[in-house]
C-alpha positions in Angstrom: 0.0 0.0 0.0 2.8 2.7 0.8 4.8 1.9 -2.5 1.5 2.4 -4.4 1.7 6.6 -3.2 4.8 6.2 -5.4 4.2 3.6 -7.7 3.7 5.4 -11.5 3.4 2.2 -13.7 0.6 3.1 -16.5 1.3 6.5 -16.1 3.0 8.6 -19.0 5.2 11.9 -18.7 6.6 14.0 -21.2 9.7 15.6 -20.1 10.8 19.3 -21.7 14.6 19.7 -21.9 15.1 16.2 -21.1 18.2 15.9 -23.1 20.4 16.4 -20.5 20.5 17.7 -16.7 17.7 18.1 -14.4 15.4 16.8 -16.5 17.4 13.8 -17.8 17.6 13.0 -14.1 13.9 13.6 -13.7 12.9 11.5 -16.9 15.0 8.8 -15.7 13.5 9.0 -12.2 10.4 8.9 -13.1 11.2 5.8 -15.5 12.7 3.8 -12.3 9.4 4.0 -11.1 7.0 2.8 -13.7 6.2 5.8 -15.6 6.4 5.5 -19.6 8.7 8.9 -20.6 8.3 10.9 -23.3 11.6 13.3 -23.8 11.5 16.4 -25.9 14.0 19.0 -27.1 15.4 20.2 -29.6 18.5 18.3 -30.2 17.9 14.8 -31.8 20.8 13.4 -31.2 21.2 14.4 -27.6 17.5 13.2 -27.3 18.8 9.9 -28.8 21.6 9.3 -26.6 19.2 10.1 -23.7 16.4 7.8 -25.0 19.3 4.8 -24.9 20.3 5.3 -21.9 16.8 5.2 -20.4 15.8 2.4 -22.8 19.2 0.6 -21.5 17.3 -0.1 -17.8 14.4 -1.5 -19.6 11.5 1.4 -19.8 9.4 2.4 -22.1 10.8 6.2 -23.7 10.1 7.5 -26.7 11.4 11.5 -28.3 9.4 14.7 -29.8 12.0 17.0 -31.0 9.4 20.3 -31.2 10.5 24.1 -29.6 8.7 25.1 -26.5 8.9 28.3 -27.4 7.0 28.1 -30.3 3.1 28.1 -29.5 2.2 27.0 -32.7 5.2 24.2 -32.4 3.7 23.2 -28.9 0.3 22.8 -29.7 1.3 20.7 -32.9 3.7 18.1 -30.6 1.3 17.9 -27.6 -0.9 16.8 -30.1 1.4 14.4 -31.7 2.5 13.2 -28.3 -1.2 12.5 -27.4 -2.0 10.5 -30.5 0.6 7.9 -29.5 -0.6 7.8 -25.7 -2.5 10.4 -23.1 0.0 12.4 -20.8 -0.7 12.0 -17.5 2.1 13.6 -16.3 3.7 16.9 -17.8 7.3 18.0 -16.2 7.9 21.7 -17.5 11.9 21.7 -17.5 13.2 23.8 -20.2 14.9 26.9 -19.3 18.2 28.9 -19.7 20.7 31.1 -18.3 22.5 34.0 -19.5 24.6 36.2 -17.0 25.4 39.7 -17.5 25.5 43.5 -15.4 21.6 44.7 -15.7 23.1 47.7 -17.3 24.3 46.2 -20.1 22.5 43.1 -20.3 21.3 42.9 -24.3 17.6 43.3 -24.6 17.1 40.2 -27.4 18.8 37.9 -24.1 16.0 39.2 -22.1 13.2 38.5 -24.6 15.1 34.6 -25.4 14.7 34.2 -21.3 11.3 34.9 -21.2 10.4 33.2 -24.4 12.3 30.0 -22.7 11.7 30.1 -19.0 8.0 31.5 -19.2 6.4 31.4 -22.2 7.2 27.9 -22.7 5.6 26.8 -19.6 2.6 28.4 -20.3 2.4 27.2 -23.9 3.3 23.8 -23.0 0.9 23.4 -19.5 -2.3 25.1 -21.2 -1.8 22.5 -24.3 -1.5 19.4 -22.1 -4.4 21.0 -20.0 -6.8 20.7 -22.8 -6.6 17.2 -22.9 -5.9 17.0 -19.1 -9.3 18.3 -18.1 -11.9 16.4 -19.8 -10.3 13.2 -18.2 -10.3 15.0 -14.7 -7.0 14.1 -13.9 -3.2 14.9 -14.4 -0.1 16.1 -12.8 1.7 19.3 -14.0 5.3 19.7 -12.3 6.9 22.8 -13.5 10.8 23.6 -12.5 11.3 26.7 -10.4 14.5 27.7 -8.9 16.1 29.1 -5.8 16.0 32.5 -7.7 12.3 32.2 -7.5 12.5 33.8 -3.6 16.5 35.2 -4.4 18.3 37.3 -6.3 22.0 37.5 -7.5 24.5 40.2 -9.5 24.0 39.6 -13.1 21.3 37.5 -13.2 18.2 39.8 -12.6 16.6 38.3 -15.8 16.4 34.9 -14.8 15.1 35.6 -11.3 12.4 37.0 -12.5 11.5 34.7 -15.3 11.6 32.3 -12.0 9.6 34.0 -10.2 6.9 34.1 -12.8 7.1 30.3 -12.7 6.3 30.3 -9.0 3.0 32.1 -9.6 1.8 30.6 -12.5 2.0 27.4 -10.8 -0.2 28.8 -8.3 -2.0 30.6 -10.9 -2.8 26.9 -12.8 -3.5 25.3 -9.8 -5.8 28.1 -9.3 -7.9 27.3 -12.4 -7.0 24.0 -12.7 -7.4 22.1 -9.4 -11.5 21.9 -9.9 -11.0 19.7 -12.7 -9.0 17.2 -11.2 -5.0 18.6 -11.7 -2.4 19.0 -9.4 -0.2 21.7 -10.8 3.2 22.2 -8.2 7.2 23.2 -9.0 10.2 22.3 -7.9 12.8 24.9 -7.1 16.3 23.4 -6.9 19.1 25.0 -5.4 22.7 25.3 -6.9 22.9 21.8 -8.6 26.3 20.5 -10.4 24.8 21.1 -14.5 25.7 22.1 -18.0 23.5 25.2 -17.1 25.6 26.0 -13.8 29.2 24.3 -15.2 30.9 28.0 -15.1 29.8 28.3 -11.9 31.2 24.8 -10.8 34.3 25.6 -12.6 34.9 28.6 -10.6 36.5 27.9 -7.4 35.3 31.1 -5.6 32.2 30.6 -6.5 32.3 27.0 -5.1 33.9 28.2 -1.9 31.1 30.0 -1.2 28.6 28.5 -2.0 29.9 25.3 -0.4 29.7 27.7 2.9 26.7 29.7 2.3 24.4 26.7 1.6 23.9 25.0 5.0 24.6 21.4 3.4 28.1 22.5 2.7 28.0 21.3 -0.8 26.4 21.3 -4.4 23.4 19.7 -5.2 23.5 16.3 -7.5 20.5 15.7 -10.0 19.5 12.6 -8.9 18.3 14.2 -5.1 15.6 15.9 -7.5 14.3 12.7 -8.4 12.4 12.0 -4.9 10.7 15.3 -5.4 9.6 15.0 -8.9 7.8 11.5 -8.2 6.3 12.6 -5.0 4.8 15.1 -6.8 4.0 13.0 -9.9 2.4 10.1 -7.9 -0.5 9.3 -5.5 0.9 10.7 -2.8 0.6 14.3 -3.8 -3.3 14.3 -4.4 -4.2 17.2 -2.0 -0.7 19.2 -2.8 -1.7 22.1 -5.0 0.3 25.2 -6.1 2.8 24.2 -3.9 6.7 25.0 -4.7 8.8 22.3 -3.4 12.7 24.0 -2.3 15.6 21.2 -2.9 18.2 23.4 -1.9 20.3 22.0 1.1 18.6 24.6 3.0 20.0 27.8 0.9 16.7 29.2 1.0 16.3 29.0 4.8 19.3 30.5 5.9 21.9 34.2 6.1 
C-alpha cells in the first residue's frame, strides 16, 4: 500500500529539456518507477543518446523533438504526443541562463529568457491542459529555482523569469485544481549542470557556496528525483500550487 503513493506504472510523462541535466535525471527518475517517458527538445541526437540510456534499464521512452517556445510548435507536438498515448504527467523543465551587469544586459537575451523560462511553460501546461481536463486528472510539475525567492548580480533576468514560474503554478492550480490537476514546482538550489558548469568551474564561487548553503556542498541531480515522483504520484493528491525547495537549506538561511 505505501509503494502504491509512489508507484507510476501506467502513467505517462513527457519531459521538456530532457536531453540532458535536471530533466534527464527527472525522466530517468520517473522511469525507475513505472512511468512511460516521453523526452522532448530540440537536439535529436542528444534526445537519442538520452532515449538509450533510459531504454538501456528496460523502460518504455520515446522522443518529440518540437520548440517550447514556439506556440504553434507546442500545440502541434502535444498533439502528436497525445495521439501515440494520453499524458498523465507533464514535467515543464526547459529553461536557460545568460549572465550579464543589468546595465548592459542585451535586450534580445531578455526576450530569449522569457520566451524560454516562461512562455514555454505556459504554452506547454495550457496544451497538455486541454486534454488534461476532460479526463479530470493529471499532474503538471513545472521547474522553479532558488532564484524564485532570491536574487543574484548579473542574473536579474532569470530571477524574475523564475519567479513568474512560482505564480503561475499557483495561478494553474488556481484554475486547474476543480478539474481534477495538481499543478506544483520544484525549485532546486545550486545543482552541479551544464546550465551551472561555469559556476562549478569557478572555485570562488564553489567556496562559497559550499559555505553559504547549510549542506556544505552542491546539489547532484538525482536528489531531485524524490521530489519530482512525489509530486507526480498518488501521494501528492491534496498538494496544489505548492513549490517544493531542494536546496540543502540555501533558501532558509543568512
Amino acid at each position: 500500500m505505501a509503494f502504491e503513493l509512489f508507484d507510476l506504472r501506467a502513467r505517462r510523462a513527457l519531459v521538456t529539456g530532457s536531453s540532458q541535466g535536471i530533466g534527464f535525471a527527472i525522466a530517468q527518475g520517473l522511469a525507475d518507477h513505472g512511468a512511460e517517458v516521453v523526452l522532448n527538445g530540440r537536439d535529436g541526437d542528444k534526445l537519442s543518446a538520452a532515449a538509450a540510456k533510459i531504454a538501456a534499464g528496460g523502460h518504455k521512452v520515446s522522443t518529440f523533438r518540437f520548440d517550447v517556445t514556439s506556440a504553434t510548435a507546442v500545440a502541434e507536438g502535444v498533439a502528436a504526443v497525445e495521439k501515440t498515448g494520453a499524458i498523465d504527467i507533464l514535467v515543464n523543465n526547459a529553461g536557460m541562463q545568460f549572465r550579464s551587469p543589468l546595465e548592459d544586459f542585451p535586450i534580445e537575451r531578455w526576450e530569449q529568457l522569457l520566451a524560454t523560462n516562461v512562455s514555454s511553460v505556459f504554452y506547454v501546461a495550457q496544451a497538455v491542459a486541454r486534454h488534461m481536463i476532460p479526463r479530470g486528472r493529471g499532474k503538471i510539475i513545472n521547474i522553479a529555482s532558488v532564484q524564485s525567492e532570491l536574487a543574484r548580480p548579473n542574473i536579474a533576468p532569470y530571477t524574475a523569469t523564475k519567479g513568474a514560474v512560482r505564480n503561475l503554478t499557483r495561478g494553474m492550480a488556481t484554475d486547474w485544481a476543480r478539474h481534477g490537476l495538481q499543478i506544483n514546482a520544484i525549485a532546486p538550489g545550486y545543482f552541479k549542470t551544464p546550465l551551472n558548469q561555469a559556476l562549478v568551474d569557478d572555485p570562488e564561487f564553489s567556496a562559497w557556496l559550499e559555505k553559504r548553503t547549510p549542506a556544505g556542498r552542491w546539489g547532484k541531480v538525482d536528489e531531485l528525483i524524490g521530489a519530482a515522483v512525489f509530486l507526480a504520484g498518488n501521494a501528492s493528491s491534496f498538494v496544489n500550487g505548492h513549490t517544493l525547495y531542494v536546496d540543502g537549506g540555501i533558501t532558509t538561511s543568512l
